[in-house]
C-alpha positions as CSV (number, residue, x, y, z in Angstrom):
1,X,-18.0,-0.5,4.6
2,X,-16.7,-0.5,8.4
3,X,-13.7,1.8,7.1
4,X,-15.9,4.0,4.5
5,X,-18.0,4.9,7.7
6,X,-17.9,9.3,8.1
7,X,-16.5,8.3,11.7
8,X,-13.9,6.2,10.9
9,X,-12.6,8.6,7.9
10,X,-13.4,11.7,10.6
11,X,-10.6,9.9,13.1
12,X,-8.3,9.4,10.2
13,X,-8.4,12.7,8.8
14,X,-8.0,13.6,12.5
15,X,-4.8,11.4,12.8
16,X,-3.2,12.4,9.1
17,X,-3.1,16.0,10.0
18,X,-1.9,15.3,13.6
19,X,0.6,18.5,14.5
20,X,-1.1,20.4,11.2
21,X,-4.7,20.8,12.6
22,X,-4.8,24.5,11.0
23,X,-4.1,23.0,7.5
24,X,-6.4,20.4,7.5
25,X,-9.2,23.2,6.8
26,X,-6.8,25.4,4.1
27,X,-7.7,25.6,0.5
28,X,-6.4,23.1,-2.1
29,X,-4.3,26.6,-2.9
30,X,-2.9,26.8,0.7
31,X,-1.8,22.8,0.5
32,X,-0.6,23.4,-2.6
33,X,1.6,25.9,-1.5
34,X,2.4,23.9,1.6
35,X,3.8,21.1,-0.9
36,X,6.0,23.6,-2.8
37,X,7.7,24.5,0.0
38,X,8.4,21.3,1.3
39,X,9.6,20.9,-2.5
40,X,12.2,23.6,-2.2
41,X,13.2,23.4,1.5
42,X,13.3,19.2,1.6
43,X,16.9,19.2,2.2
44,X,17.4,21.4,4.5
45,X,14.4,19.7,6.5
46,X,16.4,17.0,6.7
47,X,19.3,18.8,8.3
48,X,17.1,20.3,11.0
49,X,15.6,17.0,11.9
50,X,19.3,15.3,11.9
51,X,20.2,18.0,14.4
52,X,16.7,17.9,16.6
53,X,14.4,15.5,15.6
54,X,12.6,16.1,18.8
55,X,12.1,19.5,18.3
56,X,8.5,21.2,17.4
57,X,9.6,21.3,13.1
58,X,10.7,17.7,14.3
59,X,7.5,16.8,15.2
60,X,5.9,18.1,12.4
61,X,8.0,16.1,10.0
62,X,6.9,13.2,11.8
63,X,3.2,13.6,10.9
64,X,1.8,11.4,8.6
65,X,0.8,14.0,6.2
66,X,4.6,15.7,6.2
67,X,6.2,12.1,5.7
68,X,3.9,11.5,2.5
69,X,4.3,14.5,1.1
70,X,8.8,14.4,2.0
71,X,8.2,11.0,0.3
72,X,6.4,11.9,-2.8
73,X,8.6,15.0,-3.2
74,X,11.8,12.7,-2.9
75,X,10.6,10.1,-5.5
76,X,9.4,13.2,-7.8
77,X,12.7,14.6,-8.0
78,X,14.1,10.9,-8.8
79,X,11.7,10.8,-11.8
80,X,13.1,14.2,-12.4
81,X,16.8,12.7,-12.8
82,X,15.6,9.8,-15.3
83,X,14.2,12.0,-17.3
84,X,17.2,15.0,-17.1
85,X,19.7,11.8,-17.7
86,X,18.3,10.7,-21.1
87,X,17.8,14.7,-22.1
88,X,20.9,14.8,-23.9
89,X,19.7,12.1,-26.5
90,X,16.6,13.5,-27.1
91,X,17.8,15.1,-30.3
92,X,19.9,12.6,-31.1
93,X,23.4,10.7,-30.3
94,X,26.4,12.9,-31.3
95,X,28.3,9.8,-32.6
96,X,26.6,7.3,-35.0
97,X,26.8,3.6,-33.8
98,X,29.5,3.1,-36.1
99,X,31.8,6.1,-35.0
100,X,34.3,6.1,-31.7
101,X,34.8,9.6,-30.4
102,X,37.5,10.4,-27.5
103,X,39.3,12.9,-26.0
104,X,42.5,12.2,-26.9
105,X,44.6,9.8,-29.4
106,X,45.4,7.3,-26.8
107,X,42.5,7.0,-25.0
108,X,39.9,4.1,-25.1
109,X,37.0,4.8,-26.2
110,X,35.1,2.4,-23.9
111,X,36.9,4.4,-20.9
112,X,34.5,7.5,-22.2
113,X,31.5,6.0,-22.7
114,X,31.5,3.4,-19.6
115,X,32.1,6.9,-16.9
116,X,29.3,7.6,-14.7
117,X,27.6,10.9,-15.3
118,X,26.5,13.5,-12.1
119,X,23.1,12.5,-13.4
120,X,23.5,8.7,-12.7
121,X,25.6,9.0,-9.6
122,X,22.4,10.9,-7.9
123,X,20.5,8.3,-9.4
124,X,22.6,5.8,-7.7
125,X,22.3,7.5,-4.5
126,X,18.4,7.6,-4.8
127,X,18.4,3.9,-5.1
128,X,20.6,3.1,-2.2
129,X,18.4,5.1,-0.1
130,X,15.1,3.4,-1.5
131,X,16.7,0.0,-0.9
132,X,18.2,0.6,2.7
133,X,14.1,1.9,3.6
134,X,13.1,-1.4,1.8
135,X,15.6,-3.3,3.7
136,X,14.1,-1.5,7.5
137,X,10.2,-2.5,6.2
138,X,11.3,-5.9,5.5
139,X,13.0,-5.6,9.3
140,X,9.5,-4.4,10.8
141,X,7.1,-6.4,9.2
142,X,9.0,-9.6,8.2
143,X,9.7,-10.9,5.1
144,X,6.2,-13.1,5.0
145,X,4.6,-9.3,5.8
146,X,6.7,-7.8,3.4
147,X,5.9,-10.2,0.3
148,X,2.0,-9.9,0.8
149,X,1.8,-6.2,-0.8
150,X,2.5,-5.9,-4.5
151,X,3.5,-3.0,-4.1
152,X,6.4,-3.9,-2.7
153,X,7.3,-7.1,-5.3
154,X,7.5,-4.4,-7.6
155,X,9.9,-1.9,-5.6
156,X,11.9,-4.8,-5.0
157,X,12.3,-5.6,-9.1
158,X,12.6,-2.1,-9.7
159,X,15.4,-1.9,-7.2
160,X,17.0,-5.1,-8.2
161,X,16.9,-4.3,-11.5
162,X,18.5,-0.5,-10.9
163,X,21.4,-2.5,-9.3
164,X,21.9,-5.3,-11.8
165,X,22.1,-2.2,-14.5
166,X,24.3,-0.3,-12.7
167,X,26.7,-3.3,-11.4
168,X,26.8,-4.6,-15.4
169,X,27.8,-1.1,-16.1
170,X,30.1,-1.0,-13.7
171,X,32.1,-4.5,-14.6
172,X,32.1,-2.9,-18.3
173,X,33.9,0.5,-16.8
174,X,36.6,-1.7,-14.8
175,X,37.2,-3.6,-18.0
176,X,37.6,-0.8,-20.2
177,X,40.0,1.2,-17.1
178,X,41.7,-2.4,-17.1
179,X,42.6,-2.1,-20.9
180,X,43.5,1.9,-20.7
181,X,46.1,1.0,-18.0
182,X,47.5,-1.4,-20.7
183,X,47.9,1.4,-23.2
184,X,49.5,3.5,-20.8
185,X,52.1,0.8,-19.8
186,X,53.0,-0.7,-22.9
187,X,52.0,1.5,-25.8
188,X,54.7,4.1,-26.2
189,X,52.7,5.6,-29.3
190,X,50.4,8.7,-28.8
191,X,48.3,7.3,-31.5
192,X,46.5,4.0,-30.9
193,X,45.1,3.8,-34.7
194,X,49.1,2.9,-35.6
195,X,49.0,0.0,-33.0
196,X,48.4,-3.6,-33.0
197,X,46.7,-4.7,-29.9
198,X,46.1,-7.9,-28.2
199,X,42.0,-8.7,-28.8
200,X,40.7,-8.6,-25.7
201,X,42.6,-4.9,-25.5
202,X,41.1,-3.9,-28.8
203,X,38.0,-4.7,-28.3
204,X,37.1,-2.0,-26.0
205,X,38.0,0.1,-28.8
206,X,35.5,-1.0,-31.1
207,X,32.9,1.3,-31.9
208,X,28.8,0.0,-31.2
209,X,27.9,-1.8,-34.2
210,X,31.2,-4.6,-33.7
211,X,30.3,-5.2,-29.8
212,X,29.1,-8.7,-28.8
213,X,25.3,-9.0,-28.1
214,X,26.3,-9.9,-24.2
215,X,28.4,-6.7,-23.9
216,X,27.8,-6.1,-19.8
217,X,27.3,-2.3,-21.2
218,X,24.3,-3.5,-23.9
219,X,22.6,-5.7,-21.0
220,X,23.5,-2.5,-18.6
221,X,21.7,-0.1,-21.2
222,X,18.5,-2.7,-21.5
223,X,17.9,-3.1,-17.5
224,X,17.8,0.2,-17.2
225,X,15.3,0.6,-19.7
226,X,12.8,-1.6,-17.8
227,X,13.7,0.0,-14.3
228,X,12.6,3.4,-16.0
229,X,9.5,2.0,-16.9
230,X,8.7,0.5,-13.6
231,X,10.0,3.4,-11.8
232,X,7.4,5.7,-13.4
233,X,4.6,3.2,-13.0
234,X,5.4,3.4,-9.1
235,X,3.1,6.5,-9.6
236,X,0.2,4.9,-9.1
237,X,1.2,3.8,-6.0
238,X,0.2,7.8,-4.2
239,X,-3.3,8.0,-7.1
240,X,-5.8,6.7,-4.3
241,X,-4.7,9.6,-2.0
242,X,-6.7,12.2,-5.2
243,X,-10.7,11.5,-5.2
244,X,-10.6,11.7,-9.1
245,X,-7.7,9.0,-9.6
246,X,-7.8,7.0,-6.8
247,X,-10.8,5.2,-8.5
248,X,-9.1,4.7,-11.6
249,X,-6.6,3.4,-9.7
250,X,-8.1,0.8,-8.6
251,X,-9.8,0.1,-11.6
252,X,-6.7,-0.7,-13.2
253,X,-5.2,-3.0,-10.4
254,X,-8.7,-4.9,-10.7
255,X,-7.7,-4.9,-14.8
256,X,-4.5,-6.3,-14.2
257,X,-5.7,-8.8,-12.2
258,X,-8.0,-9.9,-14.8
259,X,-5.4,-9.7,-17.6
260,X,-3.5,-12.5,-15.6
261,X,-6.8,-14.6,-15.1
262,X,-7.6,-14.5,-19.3
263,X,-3.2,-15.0,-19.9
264,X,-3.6,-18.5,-18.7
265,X,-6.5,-19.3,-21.4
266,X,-4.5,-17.0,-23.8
267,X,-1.4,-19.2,-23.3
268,X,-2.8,-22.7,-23.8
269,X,-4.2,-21.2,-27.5
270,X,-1.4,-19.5,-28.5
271,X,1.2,-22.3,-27.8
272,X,-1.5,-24.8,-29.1
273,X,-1.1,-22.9,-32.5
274,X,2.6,-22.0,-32.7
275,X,3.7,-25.2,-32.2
276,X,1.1,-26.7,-34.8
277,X,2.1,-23.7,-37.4
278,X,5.8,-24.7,-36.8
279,X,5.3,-28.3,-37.4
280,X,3.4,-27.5,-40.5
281,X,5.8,-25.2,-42.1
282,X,9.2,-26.2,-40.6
283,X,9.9,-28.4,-43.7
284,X,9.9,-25.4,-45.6
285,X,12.9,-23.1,-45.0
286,X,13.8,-21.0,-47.9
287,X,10.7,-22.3,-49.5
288,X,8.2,-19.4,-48.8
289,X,7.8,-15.9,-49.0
290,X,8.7,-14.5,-46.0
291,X,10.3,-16.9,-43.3
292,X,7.2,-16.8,-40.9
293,X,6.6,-20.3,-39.1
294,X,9.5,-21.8,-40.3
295,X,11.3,-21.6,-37.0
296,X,9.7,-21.5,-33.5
297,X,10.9,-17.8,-32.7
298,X,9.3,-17.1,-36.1
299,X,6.2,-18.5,-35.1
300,X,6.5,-16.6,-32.1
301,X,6.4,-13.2,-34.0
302,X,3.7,-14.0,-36.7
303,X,1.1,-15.1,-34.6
304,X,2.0,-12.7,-31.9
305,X,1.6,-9.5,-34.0
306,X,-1.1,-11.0,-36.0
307,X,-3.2,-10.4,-33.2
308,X,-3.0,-6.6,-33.9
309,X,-3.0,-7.1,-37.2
310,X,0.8,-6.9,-38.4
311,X,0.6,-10.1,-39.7
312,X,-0.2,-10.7,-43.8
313,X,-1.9,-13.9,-44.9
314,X,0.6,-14.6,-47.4
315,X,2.9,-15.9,-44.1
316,X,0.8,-19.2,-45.2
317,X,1.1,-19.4,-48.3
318,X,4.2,-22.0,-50.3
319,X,6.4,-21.3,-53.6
320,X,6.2,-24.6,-54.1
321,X,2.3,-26.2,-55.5
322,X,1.6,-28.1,-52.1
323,X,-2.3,-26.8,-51.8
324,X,-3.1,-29.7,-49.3
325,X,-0.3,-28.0,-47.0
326,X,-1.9,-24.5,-47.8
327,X,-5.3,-25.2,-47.0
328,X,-4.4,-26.5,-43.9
329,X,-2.0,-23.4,-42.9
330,X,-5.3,-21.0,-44.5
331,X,-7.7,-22.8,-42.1
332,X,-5.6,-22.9,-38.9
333,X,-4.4,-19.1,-39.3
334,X,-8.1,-18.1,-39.7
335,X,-9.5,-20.2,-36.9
336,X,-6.4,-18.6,-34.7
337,X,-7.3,-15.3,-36.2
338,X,-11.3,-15.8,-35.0
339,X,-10.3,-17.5,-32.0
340,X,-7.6,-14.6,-30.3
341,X,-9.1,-11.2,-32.0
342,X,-13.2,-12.0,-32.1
343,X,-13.3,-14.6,-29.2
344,X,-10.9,-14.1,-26.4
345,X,-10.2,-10.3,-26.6
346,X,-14.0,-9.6,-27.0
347,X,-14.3,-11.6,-23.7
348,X,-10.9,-10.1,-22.2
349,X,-12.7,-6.2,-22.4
350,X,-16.1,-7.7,-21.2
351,X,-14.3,-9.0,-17.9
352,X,-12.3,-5.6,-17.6
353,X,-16.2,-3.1,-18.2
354,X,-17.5,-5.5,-16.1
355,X,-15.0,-5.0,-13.4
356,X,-15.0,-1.2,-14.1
357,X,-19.1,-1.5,-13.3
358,X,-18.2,-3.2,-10.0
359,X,-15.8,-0.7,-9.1
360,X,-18.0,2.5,-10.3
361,X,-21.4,1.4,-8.1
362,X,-19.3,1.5,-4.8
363,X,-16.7,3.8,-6.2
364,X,-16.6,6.0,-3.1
365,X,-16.3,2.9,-0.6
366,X,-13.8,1.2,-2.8
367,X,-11.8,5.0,-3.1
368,X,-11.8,5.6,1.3
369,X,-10.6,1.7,1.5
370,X,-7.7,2.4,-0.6
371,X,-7.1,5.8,0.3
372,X,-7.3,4.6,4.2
373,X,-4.8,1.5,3.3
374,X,-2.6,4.6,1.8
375,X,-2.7,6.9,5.1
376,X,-2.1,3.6,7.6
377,X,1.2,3.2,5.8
378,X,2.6,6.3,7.3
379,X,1.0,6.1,10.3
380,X,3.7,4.3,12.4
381,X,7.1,5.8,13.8
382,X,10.4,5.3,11.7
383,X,11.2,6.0,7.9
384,X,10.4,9.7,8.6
385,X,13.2,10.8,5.7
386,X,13.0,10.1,2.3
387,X,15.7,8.5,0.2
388,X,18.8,9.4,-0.1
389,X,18.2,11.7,3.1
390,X,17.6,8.2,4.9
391,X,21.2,7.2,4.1
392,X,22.9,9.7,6.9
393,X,21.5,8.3,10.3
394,X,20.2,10.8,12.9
395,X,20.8,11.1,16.6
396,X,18.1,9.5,17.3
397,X,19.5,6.4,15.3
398,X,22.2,6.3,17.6
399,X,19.7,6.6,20.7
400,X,17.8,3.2,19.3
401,X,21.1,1.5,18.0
402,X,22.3,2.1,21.9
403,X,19.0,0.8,23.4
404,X,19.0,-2.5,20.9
405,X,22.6,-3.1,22.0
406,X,21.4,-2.7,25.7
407,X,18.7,-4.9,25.3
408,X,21.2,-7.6,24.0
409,X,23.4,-7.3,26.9
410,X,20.5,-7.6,28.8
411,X,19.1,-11.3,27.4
412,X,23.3,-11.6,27.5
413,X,23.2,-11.9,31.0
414,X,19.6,-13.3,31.8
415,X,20.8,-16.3,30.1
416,X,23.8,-16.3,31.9
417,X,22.0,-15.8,35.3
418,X,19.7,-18.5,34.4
419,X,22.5,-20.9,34.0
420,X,24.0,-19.8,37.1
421,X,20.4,-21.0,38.7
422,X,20.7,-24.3,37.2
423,X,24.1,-24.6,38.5
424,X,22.8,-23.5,42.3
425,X,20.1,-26.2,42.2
426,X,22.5,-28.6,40.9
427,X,24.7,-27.6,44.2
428,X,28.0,-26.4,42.1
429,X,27.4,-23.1,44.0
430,X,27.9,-24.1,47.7
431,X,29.1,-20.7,48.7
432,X,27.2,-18.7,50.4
433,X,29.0,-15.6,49.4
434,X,28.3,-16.7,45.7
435,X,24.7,-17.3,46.4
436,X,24.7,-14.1,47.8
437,X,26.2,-12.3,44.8
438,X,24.1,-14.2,42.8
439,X,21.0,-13.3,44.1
440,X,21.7,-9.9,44.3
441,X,22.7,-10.0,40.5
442,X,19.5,-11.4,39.7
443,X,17.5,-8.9,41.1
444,X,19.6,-5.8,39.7
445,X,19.1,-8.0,36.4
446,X,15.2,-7.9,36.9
447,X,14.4,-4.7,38.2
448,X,16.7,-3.1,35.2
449,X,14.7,-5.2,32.5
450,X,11.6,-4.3,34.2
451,X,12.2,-1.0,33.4
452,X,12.9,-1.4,29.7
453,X,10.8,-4.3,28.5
454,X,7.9,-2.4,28.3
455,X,7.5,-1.4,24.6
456,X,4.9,1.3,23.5
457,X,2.4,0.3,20.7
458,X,2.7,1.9,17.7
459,X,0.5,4.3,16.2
460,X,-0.5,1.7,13.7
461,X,-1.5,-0.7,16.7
462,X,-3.6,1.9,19.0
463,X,-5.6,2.7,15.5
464,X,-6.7,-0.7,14.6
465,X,-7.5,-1.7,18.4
466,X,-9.7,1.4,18.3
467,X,-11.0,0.6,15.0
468,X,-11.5,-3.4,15.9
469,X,-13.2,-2.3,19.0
470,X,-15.8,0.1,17.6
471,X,-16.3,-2.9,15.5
472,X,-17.6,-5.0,18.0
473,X,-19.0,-3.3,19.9
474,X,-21.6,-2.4,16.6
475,X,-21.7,-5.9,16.3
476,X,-23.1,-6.4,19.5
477,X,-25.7,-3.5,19.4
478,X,-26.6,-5.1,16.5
479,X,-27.1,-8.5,17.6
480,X,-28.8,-7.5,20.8
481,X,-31.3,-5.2,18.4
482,X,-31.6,-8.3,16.2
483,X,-31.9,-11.6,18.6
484,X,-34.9,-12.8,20.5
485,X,-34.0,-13.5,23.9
486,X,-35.5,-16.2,26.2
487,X,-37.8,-14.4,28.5
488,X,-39.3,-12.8,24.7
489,X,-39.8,-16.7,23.8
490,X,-41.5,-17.3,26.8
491,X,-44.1,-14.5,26.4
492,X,-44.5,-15.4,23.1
493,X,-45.3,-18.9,23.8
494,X,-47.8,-17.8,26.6
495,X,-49.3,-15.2,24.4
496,X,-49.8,-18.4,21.9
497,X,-51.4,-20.3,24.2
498,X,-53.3,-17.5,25.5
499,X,-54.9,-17.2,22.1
500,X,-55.3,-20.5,21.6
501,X,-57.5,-21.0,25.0
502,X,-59.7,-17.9,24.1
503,X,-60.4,-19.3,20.2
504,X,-61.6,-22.5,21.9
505,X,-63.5,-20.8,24.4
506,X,-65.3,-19.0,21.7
507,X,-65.6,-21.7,19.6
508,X,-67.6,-23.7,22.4
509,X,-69.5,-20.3,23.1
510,X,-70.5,-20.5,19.2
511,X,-71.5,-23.7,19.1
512,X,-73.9,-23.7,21.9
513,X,-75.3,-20.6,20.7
514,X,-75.8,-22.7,17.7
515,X,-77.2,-25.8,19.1
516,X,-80.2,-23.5,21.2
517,X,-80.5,-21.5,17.7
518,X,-81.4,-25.0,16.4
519,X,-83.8,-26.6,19.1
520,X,-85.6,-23.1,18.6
521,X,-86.0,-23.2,15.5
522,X,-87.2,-26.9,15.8
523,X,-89.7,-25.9,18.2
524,X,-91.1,-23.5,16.3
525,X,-91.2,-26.1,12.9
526,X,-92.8,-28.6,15.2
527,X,-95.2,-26.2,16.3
528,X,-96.4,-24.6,12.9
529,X,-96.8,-28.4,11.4
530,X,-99.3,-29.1,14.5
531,X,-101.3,-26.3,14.1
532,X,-102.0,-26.8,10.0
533,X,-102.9,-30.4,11.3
């Protein structure tokens, strides 16, 4: 609520556009166009700020709003080469998985289709970039820091997985070079078909369908299937920054988390009934219809796709006329079948609309929160150019690598001045010249550290010390509005006993009043029964 407020998202607003103040009121057009051009200029962009990164365009690129777009732009056009790699299969593979093509007689024909393309060397570039501004967040925050965001766990496998796919590829490429250089040194024929080579040689000429099934090349081709996918799911990751997908954003992060809260109930059933199906029908191998449950893998898949109905009931039933066996493989598969499909995935989309409600009644607090969480990460200095521009330091690189290095030299020879004090009270120094030279050290040594130990805070820091503070101070206009304070107590307690003295004041009022109402009334009764007398 604190970071919904309108003057909380006014200050951010205020600080996202800092050095673009005339944008901030443009037309989606205007931005639009704003976007484009970084789009098309982004390299150059870079080159200016390499060459003034203090300058006013320097400055510029250093706003929050510049760096998120440089960054989505850069990780837009990495998309772009995953997609333009794979567009020359997209109508098909030129040679069938049984064919070897090459360019010349003797060449191997793992040599052709190990070589990098300009496509993946980009793409290689692109990831080194990504991983060296990984490797500077995990320097900032720490690695404790670092781990606490998701969205970092899965850069990190999405990197890590790029680089085991690429290094697999590349083992298979020195392999294959390996076994070229033999053909060129020992194979005088221009025509390798007429040749008997050694096996391991040989085997890099083997078309697809003959390699092994841990071919560094096959394992290169699969990780790189599952970096794609997690490369384009990293989208998500700039959806809170739109007001029409920044909710569904967060609606599926809350869905994920409850698809890991119903896999742990999911798990206990499913094992409970693959292993049970396996021991039932492991006997039988070769004695059934189709070989589901007869191994554990088998098991696996039957029950697995039976949960989206790929599964036929005959996977129960014997050749053999055991009906005692059947019965019991008819009863378990239904009760799986009612237990996964009716039960737990009816209950799995209740928790995920009922998590979607949550999410939709506060849908525009829950949207600034993660559109605010969004902005912050851009807000302090550093990581201003986005992979593989990163790659190429900057002046200013130099400037901080020079000041770190100073710094060192600095504690270097604290350290060594405050061992030289030990020594002086330990009377090893007994010249006076050398106290003298010492002394004077020591104070050249503080006054120069004086002058640099002073760090700035960040951005980042000023914003949430702003941001804590207007906190608190609420907090205290609302607990002064809300408390009683002694001297209140007091007058409440004498207004009490005010009361209090005036009711029994009154009340004794009232009852004489009653008691002379009485004796009157007596009087006159006494006086009336005389009279008739």
């Amino acid at each position: 609520m604190f970071v919904a407020h309108p003057n909380c998202q006014q200050q951010l607003l205020t600080l996202w556009y800092e050095n673009l103040s005339g944008l901030r009121q443009q037309s989606i057009a205007v931005k639009f166009l704003a976007v484009f051009g970084v789009s098309i200029g982004l390299p150059f962009l870079a080159i200016a700020y390499w060459i003034a990164p203090c300058s006013k365009l320097g400055r510029t690129l250093r706003s929050p709003f510049m760096k998120f777009v440089a960054h989505a732009v850069s990780f837009t056009i990495f998309l772009g080469l995953l997609v333009v790699n794979a567009s020359d299969r997209f109508e098909g593979v030129k040679n069938l998985p049984n064919e070897t093509i090459t360019d010349h007689p003797k060449q191997i024909f793992r040599v052709k289709t190990t070589q990098f393309s300009w496509t993946e060397l980009l793409i290689m570039k692109w990831v080194l970039g990504m991983i060296w501004s990984e490797c500077k967040e995990i320097w900032e925050e720490g690695p404790r820091e670092y781990v606490l965001h998701l969205w970092n766990l899965l850069d990190f496998g999405m990197l890590s997985i790029f680089v085991a796919s690429f290094t697999a590829r590349f083992m298979a490429f020195l392999k294959a070079t390996e076994a070229q250089q033999y053909v060129d040194q020992y194979v005088p024929d221009d025509d390798l078909n007429n040749v008997t080579l050694p096996p391991e040689v040989a085997y890099f000429t083997y078309a697809r369908n003959k390699w092994l099934p841990s071919d560094p090349q096959i394992i290169s081709e699969g990780l790189y299937a599952i970096a794609v996918v997690l490369s384009f799911s990293r989208i998500a990751y700039i959806l809170p920054a739109n007001e029409s997908f920044g909710p569904l954003q967060i609606s599926l992060g809350r869905t994920v988390k409850d698809i890991f809260k119903f896999m742990v109930i999911f798990i206990m059933v499913f094992v409970a009934f693959m292993i049970g199906m396996f021991n039932l029908y492991s006997y039988y191998l070769g004695a059934k219809y189709n070989p589901a449950f007869t191994t554990v893998e088998e098991s696996f898949k039957t029950l697995f796709w039976s949960i989206f109905g790929l599964s036929e009931v005959i996977s129960v039933v014997l050749k053999y006329d055991h009906k005692f066996i059947e019965n019991i493989g008819y009863v378990l598969y239904g009760v799986y079948n009612v237990t996964m499909v009716v039960v737990l995935l009816n209950m799995l989309i209740a928790m995920i609309n009922n998590s979607y409600q949550e999410i939709e009644e506060d849908a525009d607090v829950e949207w600034k929160f993660a559109r605010a969480k969004l902005w912050l990460s851009y807000f302090d200095e550093g990581r201003t150019l986005p992979a593989p521009f990163n790659l190429v330091p900057s002046p200013k690189s130099f400037y901080y690598l020079i000041m770190r290095i100073k710094m060192c030299l600095i504690k270097l020879c604290k350290s060594k001045a405050k061992n030289c004090e030990n020594d002086l009270e330990m009377g090893m120094l007994n010249s006076n010249h050398r106290k003298i030279r010492f002394l004077s050290s020591m104070r050249n040594t503080e006054n120069f550290s004086g002058k640099n130990a002073y760090n700035k805070p960040t951005r980042y820091q000023k914003i949430m010390k702003r941001l804590i503070k207007r906190y608190v101070l609420k907090a205290q206009v609302d607990r002064e509005n809300d408390e009683v304070n002694e001297g209140e107590l007091k007058e409440i307690k004498q207004d009490i006993s005010s009361l209090r003295y005036e009711l029994l004041e009154e009340k004794s009022q009232a009852t004489g009043e009653l008691a002379r109402l009485i004796q009157q009334l007596s009087d006159k009764f006494g006086k009336n029964l005389n009279k008739d007398i």
